[in-house]
N, C-alpha and C positions, 0 to 999 in steps of 0.2 A: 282197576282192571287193565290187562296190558292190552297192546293196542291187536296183538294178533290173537286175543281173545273174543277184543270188542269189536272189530272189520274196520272196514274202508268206510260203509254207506252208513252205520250207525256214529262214528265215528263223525263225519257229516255234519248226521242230524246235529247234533250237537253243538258242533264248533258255527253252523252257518248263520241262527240267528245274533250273533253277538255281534254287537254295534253295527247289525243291520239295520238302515231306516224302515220305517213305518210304510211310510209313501211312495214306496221305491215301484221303478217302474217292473220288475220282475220280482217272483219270493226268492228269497234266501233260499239257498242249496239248488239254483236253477243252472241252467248250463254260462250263465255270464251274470254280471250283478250290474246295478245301474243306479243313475239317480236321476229326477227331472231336472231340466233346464229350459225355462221356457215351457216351449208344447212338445218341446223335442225332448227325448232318453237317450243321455250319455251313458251308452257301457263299455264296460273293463271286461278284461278276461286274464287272468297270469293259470301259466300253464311251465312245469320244468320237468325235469329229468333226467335219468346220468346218461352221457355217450355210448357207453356198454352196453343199457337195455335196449337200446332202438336201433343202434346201426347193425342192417343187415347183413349179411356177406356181398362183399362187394359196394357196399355205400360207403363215402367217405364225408369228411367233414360239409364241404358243400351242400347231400344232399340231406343232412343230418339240422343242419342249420335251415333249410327247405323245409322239412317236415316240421323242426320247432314252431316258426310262423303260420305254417298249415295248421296246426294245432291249435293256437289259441284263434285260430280266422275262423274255423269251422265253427267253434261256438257260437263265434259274435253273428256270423253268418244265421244261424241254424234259428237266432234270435231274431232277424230279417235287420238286425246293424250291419250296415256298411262300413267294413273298416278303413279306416284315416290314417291310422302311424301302430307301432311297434317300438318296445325298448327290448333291450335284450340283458338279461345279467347273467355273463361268462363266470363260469368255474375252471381255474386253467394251473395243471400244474408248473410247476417254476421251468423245468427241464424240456415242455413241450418249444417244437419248433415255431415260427412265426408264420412262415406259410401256414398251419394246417388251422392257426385261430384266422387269419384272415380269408380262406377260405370256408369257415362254420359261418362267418358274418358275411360274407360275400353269398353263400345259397340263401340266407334268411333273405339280405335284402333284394335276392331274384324272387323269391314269392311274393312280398311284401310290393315290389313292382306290379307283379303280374295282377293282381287286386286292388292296384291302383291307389295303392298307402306307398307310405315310408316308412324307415327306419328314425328314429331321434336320439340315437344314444342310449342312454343304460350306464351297465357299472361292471368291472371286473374285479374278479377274488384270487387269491391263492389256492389252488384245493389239490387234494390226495387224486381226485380223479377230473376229467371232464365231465362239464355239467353246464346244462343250460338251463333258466328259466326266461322265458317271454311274457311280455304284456303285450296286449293290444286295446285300443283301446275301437269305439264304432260311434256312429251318432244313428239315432232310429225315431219314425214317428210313432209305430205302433210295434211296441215289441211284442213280440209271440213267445209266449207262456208255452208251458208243460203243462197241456190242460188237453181234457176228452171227455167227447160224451158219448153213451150207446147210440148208436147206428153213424156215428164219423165212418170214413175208410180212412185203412193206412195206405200210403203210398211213400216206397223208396224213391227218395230223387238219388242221382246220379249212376254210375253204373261202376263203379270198385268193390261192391258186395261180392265178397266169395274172392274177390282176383288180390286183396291183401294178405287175406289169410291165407291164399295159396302161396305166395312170397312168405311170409313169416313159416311156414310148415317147410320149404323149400331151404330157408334157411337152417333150420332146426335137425331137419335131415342131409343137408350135405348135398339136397338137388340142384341140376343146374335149372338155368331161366332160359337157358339158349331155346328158341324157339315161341316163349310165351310171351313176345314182347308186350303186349298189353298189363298183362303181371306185373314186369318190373316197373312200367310204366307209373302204375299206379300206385305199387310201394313205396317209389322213388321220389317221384314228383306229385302228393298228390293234393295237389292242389282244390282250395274250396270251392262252392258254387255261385259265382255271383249271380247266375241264373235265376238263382230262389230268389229277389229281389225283385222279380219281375212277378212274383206270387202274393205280392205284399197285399192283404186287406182277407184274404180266401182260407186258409189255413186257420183250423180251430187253434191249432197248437205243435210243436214242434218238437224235437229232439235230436242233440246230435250223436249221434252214434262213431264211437272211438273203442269202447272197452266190447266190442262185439254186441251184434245185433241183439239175441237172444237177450242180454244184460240189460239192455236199453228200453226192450220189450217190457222186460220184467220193472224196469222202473216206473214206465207206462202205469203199468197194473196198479203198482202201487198207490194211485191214484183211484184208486176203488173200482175198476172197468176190468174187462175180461176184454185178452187180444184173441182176435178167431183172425189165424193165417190163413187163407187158403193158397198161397203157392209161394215160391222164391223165385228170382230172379238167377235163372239158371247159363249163364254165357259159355259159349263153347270152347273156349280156351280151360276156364275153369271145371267143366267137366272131363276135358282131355287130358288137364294136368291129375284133377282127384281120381280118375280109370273108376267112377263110379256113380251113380245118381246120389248114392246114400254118405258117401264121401264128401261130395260137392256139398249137398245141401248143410252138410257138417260145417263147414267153408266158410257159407253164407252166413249160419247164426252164428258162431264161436268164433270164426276169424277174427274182427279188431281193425283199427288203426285203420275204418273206410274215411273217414272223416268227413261223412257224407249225413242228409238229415231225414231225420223220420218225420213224416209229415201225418196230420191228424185233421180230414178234408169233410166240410159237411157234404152231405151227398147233391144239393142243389146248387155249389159250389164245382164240383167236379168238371163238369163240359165247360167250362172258363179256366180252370186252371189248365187245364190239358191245353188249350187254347195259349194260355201266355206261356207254358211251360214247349210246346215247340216254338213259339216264335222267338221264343229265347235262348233256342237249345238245348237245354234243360231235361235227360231224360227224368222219364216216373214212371213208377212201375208200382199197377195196386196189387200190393199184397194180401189184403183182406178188410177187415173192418173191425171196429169196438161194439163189444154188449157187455149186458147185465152180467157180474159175476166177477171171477177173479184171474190171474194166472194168466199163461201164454200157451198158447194152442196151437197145431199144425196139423191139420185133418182129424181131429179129435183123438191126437196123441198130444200132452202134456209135455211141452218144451224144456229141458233140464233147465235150473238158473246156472247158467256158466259164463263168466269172464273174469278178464283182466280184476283185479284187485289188490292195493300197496300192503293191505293189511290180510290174514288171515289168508285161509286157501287161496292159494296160486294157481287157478283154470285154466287162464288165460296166457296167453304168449307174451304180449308187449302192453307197456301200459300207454293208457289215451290222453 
């Protein structure tokens, strides 16, 4: 079967148990993979991508090499691992200048600072195009699974829902950002949450969201539960930029690239995580809750499944 027959997510299934360990502290096809050491879980996360699909209008190598390390941090993050180091393996064709690859690694290792890792070297290639893949690597005591039960709540942490996908739609149509600084903010730079780290022991279970909310929901489900949204987190930039409530909310699930994590809270949990989640800075925002059944919901309309996907239909803008 070709691969744009078979998808992205079955496709997965597939390839993720192989020479997975048994005792691993997360399952196979989770947002990071890991092994014990000790009482502690060492996880991995490699995460690539060509230069073409991600750099926005107006991004340049800098904040492209930024977003590569955002990218694999939000998983290890979204896992409650702290990440430690990053490698990085360049795809550079022969004719590129030297400034524009020392600045792709000079924005990686500005985020990789800002999370309190490093960089450790990597590897360089010859290629047709630009291309980056990232590793990072995390250390965690209690990793947080993709796991839910009926009557959890979801709760968004951070606050880039809807303001990425206004930047990627922005790009797509030729809009400027003048005015939406928080927007570009967030396309540009956006950085993980080390925030969630202070959530550590409360959270049934996690997810990070990159390939747009709605998708991530839907993966949720997949887990045999029914999502019941009852709102979005609507910010006023992003309603200004979509001139719509029904645009915006479009924003919020199908946008992409928050790299931000869905959180899955038992309900006697809740008034303590709200608790470390200010003292931390850390916004959150409950979206609704898990029950009996299937699917993803928004006021008792049926949420389309749309995003990002390498294989098979193309919904999505940018991949995660």
């Amino acid at each position: 079967m070709r691969l744009r027959e078979l998808g992205e997510r079955a496709l997965l299934r597939r390839l993720a148990p192989l020479g997975y360990p048994e005792e691993a502290p997360l399952p196979p096809g989770d947002d990071a993979g890991g092994v014990w050491v000790g009482e502690e879980a060492w996880l991995l996360k490699t995460d690539g991508f060509l230069y073409r699909e991600v750099a926005l209008r107006g991004m340049g190598p800098s904040e492209v090499g930024f977003r590569g390390v955002a990218a694999a941090a939000s998983d290890l993050l979204a896992k409650m691992g702290r990440p430690l180091g990053f490698t990085l393996g360049l795809f550079l064709p022969e004719d590129l200048e030297e400034a524009f690859a020392v600045d792709l690694v000079r924005g990686a290792a500005e985020a990789a600072s800002r999370l309190g890792a490093f960089l450790l070297g990597g590897d360089t290639n010859r290629g047709e195009e630009v291309a980056l893949v990232v590793s990072g690597f995390a250390l965690a005591s209690r990793p947080l699974p993709r796991e839910a039960l009926p009557g959890d709540l979801v709760y968004l942490a951070g606050d880039r829902w809807g303001r990425t996908g206004a930047a990627i739609r922005a790009h797509y149509e030729g809009r400027s950002l003048e005015g939406f600084p928080e927007i570009r903010k967030a396309a540009f730079y956006p950085l993980p949450r080390l925030g969630l780290l202070a959530l550590a022991g409360l959270p049934r279970g996690s997810l990070d969201s990159s390939d747009g909310l709605a998708e991530t929901l839907w993966q949720l489900s997949e887990l045999g539960v029914r999502v019941e949204l009852e709102g979005l987190p609507l910010y006023p930039d992003v309603l200004a930029f979509a001139g719509s409530l029904e645009e915006a909310e479009g924003l919020v699930l199908f946008g992409g690239e928050e790299f931000e994590a869905v959180l899955l809270l038992p309900p006697e949990r809740e008034a303590e995580a709200l608790r470390r989640a200010e003292a931390a800075g850390l916004p959150l925002f409950r979206a609704g809750r898990v029950g009996e059944g299937e699917g993803v919901w928004l006021r008792g309309e049926r949420v389309p499944r749309r995003g990002y996907a390498h294989f098979g239909p193309r919904e999505g803008l940018l991949p995660g």
